[in-house]
Steps between C-alpha positions, in 0.01 A plus 500: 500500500753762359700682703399848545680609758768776462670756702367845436180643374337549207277868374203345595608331814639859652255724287161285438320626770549836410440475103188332607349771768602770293319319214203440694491908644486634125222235410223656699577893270509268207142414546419799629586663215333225269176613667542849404585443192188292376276784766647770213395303203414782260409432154492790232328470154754774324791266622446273262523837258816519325681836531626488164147491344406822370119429625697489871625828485222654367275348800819688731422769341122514525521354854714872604323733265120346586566395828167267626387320862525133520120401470318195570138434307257263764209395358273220504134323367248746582739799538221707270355847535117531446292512172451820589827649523369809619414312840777404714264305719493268280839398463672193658539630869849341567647727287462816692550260857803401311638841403439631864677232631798547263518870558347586794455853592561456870676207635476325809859416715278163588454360177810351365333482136461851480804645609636255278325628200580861620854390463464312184226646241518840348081508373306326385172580252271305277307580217234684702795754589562571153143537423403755744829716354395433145116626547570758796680858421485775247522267177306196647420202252193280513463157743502324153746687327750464811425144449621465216797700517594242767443183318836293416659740808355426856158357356421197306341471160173450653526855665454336864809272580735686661745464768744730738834648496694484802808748458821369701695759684880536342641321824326137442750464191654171571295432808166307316496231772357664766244661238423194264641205624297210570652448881696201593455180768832468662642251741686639815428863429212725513299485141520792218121597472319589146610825391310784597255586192400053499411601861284828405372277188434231703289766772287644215375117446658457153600082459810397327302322255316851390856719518691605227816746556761657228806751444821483534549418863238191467710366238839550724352346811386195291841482383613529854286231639550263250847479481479458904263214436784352260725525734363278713411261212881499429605498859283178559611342191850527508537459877350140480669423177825603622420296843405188313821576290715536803355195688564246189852656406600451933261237592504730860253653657751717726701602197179549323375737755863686475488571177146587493596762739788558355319629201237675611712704695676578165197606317394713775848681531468554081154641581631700811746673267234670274349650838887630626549718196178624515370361194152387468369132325290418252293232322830384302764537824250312719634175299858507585521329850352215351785514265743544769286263725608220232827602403565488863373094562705440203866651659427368802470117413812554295627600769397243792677270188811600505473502864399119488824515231742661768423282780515151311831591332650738780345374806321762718778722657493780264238364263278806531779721422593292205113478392476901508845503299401263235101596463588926477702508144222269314220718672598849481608444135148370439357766689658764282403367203152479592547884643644621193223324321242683708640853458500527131083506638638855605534586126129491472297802427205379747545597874367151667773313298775726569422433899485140451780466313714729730348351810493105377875535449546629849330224648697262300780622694399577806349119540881417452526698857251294633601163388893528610428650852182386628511139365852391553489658834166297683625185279815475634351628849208189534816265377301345263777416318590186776232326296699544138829330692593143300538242717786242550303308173448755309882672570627087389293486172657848366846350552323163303616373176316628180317240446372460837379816559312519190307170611414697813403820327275285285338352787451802654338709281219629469244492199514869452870454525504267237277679286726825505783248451357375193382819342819689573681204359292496179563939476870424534490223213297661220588897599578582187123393373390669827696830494385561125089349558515792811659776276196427150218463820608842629547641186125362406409667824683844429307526162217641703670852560433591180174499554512744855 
């Protein structure tokens, strides 16, 4: 075996323990702060509004002259008044149980739903409420006349479809969840219930099949819970991609597991950031840690490589030091350039792609971190690297003739080794043809911006 043995000690023999504990005692904020982040998920339809637009600032402009509440319009089959619109009685009952239960006129401490409608809804009113203003009062109009004063407002053609309009207090602005959301199953914690106007809905006796709901703040919630559902999709995905990636690249289950970790913990610190400068995400940010999730598995192989590297050439005193040395110039220079690439995202007119451009090139970096404290540190810790040694064979066949060794190498190999060997062999032969077939295929490709 070679001789590692040496007077003195390395970084990581004196300071390992510590880069690692101090590693592991920021990873718990790091998720912490992931959590938050994706709990403030916030998605806003005049984002996605260019402020350059003149239609923009005339919407600015109406918004502060003609300012309006956020409303929400529930209705559903069977939400009707009576042929006789003169009758109340015979409207659908659940809408006045509904409006009393949005905006109740005394509320009990007790019930959590209605001192959680106290605290959410402004009104709420129906097209009965208009109608008794319309034909009540010093200038009061006829039942029918009413009617039809209302149609293509809060009535339908027919005169009888109609629905209500649930006014939001100013204070729910950015808070839908615990109005609209759907409620979440969650493992380990306590789960999110519906929000509350589903649970009101829900009291009234008013399936899911039979609801319909609009305005703005539907829309935004949708937006919201979507791109949450995404990022699990993503999550999922690339987490067992980039495990099956890991696995065939190390053929380890132990490094596997590393690295897995490894990344995660990267995409969660990227995530974490949004939450520490008090920035919210959206539908378009909530895709970045699987970005940096990938990015991540991809450093760190390189870099258990050039670990591999160090040891076999060096031997293992000083191998992680050497690994660190050789894999940070090649990966921070990458990691610029894909940073750099990112932020020109920031030059965008569109809120959501600013953020993930500004917040997918901080990731980038901050998965550098990561990778060249938390990964050389338990690597060299575990000594894993005792398995890379050569032994007395191996050390005798790199000192072996030329011709030897390549008789061993060609023994040795394996098929996907040979297959790389022969297809890098053939680029390296004909890259002339290659280098100008790649330049007329992306120029074929790049033909399609005309047409954005």
């Amino acid at each position: 075996m070679q001789n590692s043995s040496s007077s003195g000690k390395t970084f990581y023999d004196r300071w390992g323990w510590l880069v690692l504990l101090v590693s592991l005692a920021c990873v718990p904020f790091a998720y912490y702060g992931a959590g938050q982040a994706v709990q403030s998920n916030v998605n806003k339809v005049e984002d996605w509004l260019p402020k350059s637009y003149r239609e923009t600032d005339e919407l600015a402009k109406f918004r502060k002259n003609f300012p309006s509440d956020q409303f929400i319009i529930v209705s559903w089959d069977g939400c009707t008044i009576g042929e006789d619109p003169a009758d109340p009685n015979q409207d659908d009952p659940r809408i006045s149980e509904l409006i009393s239960l949005v905006a109740p006129e005394q509320v009990d401490p007790n019930d959590v739903d209605a001192v959680e409608a106290k605290k959410y809804f402004k009104s709420a009113q129906s097209a009965r409420t208009l109608l008794d203003q319309l034909t009540t009062g010093q200038h009061a109009l006829g039942h029918q006349e009413a009617v039809e004063r209302l149609k293509g407002a809060i009535l339908g053609p027919d005169g009888r479809q109609t629905c209500v309009i649930v006014s939001l207090d100013p204070s729910t602005s950015g808070k839908l969840k615990p109005v609209l959301g759907h409620g979440q199953k969650r493992i380990f914690r306590p789960n999110i219930p519906p929000g509350v106007l589903r649970r009101l809905i829900d009291r009234v006796g008013i399936p899911d099949a039979d609801l319909h709901l609009g305005g703005p703040p539907v829309d935004n919630i949708s937006i919201d819970e979507e791109g949450e559902r995404t990022l699990v999709r993503l999550a999922g995905f690339s987490g067992i991609l980039g495990l099956f990636l890991a696995w065939w690249s190390l053929r380890s289950l132990l490094l596997t597991w590393i690295v897995f970790l490894c990344s995660v913990t990267s995409a969660a610190a990227a995530l974490g950031m949004i939450w520490a400068t008090g920035e919210t995400v959206d539908a378009i940010v909530l895709s970045m840690p699987s970005l940096v999730y990938v990015l991540a598995i991809s450093g760190a192989v390189h870099f258990i490589n050039y670990y591999q590297d160090a040891v076999r050439e060096g031997g293992l005193k000083g191998s992680t030091e050497r690994a660190v040395i050789h894999a940070l110039k090649p990966a921070v220079l990458c990691s610029l350039t894909t940073a750099f690439g990112l932020l020109s995202l920031c030059s965008s007119e569109l809120v959501p792609i600013r953020k993930f451009g500004l917040y997918s090139a901080s990731g980038v970096m901050i998965l550098n971190v990561v990778l060249f404290l938390l990964l050389p540190a338990t690597l060299h810790l575990i000594r894993y690297a005792k398995r890379w040694e050569l032994s007395p064979e191996e050390l005798a066949a790199k000192t072996a003739p030329q011709a030897l060794l390549k008789d061993q190498a060609q023994v040795k190999e394996s098929f996907s080794e040979r297959f790389w060997g022969v297809f890098s062999g053939f680029i390296v032969r004909n890259h002339v043809g290659v280098a100008l077939a790649s330049m007329v295929f992306c120029g074929a490709i790049g033909l399609g911006l005309f047409r954005i």
